[in-house]
Backbone bond lengths (Angstrom), bond angles and torsions (degrees), N, CA, C in turn:
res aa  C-N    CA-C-N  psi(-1)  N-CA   C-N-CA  omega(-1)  CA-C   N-CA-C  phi
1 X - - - 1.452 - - 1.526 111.32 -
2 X 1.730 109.47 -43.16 1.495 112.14 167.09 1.515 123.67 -27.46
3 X 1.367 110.07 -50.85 1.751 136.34 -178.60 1.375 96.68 -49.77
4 X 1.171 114.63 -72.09 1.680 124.53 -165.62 1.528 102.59 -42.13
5 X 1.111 103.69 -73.22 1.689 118.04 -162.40 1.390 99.74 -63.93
6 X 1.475 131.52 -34.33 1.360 119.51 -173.76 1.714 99.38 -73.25
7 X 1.435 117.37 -34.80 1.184 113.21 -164.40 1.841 111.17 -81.86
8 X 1.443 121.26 -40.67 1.649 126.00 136.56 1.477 120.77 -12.91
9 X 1.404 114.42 -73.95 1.558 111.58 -179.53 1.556 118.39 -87.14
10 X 1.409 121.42 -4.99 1.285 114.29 165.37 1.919 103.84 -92.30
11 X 1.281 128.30 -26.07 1.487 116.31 165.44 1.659 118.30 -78.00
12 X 1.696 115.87 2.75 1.500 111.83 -176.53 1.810 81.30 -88.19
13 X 1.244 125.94 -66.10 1.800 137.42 -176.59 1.259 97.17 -23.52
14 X 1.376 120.41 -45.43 1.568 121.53 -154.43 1.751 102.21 -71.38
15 X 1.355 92.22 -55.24 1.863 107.46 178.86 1.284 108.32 -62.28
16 X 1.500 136.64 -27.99 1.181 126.12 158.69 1.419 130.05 -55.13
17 X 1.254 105.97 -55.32 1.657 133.98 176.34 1.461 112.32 -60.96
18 X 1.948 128.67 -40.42 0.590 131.49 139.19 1.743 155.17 -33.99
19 X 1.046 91.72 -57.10 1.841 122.85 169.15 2.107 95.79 -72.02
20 X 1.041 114.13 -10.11 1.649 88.99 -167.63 1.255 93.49 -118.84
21 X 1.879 136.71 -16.06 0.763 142.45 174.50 1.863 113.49 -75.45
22 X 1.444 103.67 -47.66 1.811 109.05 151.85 1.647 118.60 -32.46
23 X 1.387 97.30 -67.34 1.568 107.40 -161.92 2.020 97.79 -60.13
24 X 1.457 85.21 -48.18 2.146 80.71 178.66 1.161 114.66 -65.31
25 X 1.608 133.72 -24.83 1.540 112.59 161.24 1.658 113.90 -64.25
26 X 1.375 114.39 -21.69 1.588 110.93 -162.37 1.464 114.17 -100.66
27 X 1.423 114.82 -1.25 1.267 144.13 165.56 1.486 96.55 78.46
28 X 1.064 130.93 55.95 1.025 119.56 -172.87 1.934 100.48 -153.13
29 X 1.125 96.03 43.29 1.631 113.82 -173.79 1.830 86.76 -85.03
30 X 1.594 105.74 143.88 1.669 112.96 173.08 1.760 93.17 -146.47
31 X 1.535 104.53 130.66 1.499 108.47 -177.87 1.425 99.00 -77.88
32 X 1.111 129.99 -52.65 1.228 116.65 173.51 1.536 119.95 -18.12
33 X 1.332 119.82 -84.99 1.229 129.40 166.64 1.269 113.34 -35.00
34 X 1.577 144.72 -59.62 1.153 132.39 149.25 1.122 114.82 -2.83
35 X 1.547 128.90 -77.90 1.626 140.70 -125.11 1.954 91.40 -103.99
36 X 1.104 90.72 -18.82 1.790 90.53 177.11 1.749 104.47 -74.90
37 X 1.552 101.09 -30.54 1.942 93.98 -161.13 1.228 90.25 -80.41
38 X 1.790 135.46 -35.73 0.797 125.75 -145.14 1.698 106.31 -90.46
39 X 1.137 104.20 -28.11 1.385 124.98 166.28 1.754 110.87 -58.91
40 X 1.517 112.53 -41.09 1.454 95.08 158.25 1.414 130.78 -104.71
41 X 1.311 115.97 29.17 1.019 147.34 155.81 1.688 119.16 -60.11
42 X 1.375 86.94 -57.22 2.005 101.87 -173.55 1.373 83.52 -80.09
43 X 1.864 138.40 -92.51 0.708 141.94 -169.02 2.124 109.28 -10.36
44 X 1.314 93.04 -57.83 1.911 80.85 178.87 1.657 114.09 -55.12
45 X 0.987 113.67 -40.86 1.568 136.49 178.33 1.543 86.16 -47.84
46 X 1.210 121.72 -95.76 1.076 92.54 -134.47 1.832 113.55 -96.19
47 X 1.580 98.52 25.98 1.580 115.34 179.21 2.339 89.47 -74.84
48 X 1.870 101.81 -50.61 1.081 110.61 -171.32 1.917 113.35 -55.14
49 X 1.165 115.59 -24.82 1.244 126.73 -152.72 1.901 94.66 -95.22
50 X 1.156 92.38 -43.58 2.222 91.73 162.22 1.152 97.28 -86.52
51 X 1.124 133.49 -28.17 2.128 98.15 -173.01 1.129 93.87 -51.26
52 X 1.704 120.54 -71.55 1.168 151.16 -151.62 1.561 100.58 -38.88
53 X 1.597 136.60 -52.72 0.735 157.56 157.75 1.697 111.18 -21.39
54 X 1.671 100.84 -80.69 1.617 108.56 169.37 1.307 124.79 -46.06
55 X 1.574 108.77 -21.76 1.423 119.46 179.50 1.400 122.17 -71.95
56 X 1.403 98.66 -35.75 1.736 107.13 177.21 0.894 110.57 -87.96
57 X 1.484 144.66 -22.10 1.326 146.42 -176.35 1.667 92.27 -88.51
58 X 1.129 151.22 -47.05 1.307 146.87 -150.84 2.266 94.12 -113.08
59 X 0.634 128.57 55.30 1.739 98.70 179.24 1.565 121.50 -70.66
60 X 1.107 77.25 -30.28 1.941 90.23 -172.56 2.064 108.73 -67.17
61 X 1.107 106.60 -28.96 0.968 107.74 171.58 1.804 137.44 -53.77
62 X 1.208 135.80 97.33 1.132 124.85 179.18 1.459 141.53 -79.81
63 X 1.211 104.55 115.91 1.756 94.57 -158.84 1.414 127.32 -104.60
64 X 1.966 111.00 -5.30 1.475 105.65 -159.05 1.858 89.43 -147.04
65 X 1.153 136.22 171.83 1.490 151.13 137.96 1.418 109.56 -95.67
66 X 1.268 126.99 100.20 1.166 124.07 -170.36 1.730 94.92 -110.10
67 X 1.405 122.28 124.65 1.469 131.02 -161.95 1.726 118.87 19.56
68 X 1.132 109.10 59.55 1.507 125.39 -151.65 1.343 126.77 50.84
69 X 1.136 145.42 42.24 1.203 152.27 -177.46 1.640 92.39 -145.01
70 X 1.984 100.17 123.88 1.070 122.61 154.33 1.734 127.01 -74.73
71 X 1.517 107.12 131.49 1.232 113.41 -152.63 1.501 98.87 -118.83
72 X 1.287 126.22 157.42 1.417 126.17 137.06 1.374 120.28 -83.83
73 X 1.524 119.74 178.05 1.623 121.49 -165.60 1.570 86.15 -69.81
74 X 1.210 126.38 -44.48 1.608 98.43 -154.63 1.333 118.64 -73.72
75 X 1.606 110.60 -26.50 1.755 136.16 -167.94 1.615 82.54 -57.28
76 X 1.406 114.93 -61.65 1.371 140.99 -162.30 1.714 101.97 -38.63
77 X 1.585 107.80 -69.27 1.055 107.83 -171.40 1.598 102.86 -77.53
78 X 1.304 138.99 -19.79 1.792 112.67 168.02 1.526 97.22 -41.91
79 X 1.472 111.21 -73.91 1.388 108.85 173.12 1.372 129.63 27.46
80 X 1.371 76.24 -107.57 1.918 100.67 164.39 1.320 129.84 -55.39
81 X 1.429 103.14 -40.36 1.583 107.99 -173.52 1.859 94.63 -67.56
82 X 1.352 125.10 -34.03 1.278 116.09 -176.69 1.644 116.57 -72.23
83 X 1.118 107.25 -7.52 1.703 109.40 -152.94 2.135 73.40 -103.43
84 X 1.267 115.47 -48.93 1.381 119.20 171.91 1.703 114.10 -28.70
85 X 1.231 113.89 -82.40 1.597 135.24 153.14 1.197 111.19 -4.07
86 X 1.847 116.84 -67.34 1.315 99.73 173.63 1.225 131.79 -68.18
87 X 1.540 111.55 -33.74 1.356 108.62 176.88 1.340 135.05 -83.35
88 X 1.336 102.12 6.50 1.763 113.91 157.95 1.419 122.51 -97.94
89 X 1.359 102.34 -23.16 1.403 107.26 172.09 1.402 126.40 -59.58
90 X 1.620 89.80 -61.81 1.953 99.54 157.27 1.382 112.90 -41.91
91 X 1.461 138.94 -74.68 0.763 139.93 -167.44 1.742 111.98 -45.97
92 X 1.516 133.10 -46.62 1.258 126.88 -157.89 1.832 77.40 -89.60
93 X 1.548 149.31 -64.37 1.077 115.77 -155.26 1.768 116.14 -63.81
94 X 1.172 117.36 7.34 1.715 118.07 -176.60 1.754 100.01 -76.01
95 X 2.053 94.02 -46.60 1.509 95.92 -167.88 1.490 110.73 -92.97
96 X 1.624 114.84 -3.88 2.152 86.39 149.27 1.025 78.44 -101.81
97 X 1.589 169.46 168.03 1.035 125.65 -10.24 1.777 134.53 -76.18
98 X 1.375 87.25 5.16 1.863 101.22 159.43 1.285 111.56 -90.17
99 X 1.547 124.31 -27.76 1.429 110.50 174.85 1.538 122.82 -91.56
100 X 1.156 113.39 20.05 1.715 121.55 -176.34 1.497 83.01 -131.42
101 X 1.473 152.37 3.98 1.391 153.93 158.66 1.562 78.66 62.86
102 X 1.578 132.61 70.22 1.166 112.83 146.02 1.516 122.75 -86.97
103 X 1.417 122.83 145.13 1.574 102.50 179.45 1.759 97.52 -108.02
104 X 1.273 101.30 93.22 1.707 119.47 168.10 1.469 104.00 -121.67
105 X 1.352 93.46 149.26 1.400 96.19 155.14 1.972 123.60 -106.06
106 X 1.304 88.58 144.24 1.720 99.28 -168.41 1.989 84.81 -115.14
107 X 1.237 108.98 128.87 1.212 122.09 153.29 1.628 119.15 -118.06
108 X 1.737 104.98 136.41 1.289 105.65 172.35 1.276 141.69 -55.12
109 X 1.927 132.77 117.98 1.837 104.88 178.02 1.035 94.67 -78.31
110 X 2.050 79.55 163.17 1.533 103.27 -175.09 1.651 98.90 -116.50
């Protein structure tokens, strides 16, 4: 589970760090916007860091139907945290490959 979540909040940093490094070549960097991602940046952090918490103290507990399958919080959040992964992943290889001006194409999995 360590893997997941380390790999989740080190690809949200990336899309931050990423996305602000875009906008400052394109001059079109806004701190505002910055301080909002980064702000929900921490906020996931440390929303993830008590689930995780309730999760180990509670396992037996079931909390969600996730595509018909009953889950506990933690099953729950691999879940998500995996479905997370992809969609940051996509997202940070789109924005270097705009900041290295590669002309590839990246298509999304489905």
């Amino acid at each position: 589970m360590w893997k997941i979540v380390v790999g989740l909040v080190s690809l949200m940093l990336a899309n931050i760090l990423l996305g602000a490094s875009y906008a400052t070549l394109k001059k079109e960097f806004n701190w505002e916007k910055f301080w909002n991602g980064f702000a929900k940046f921490m906020f996931i952090v440390v929303a993830i860091c008590l689930m995780y918490l309730c999760s180990y103290l509670n396992p037996d507990i079931m909390v969600a139907n996730i595509n018909g399958q009953e889950v506990n919080l933690i099953s729950g959040m691999e879940v998500i945290f995996i479905a997370g992964i992809v969609f940051y992943g996509y997202q940070d290889l789109v924005k270097l490959k705009d900041l290295l001006q590669l002309k590839l194409e990246i298509k999304e999995e489905e």
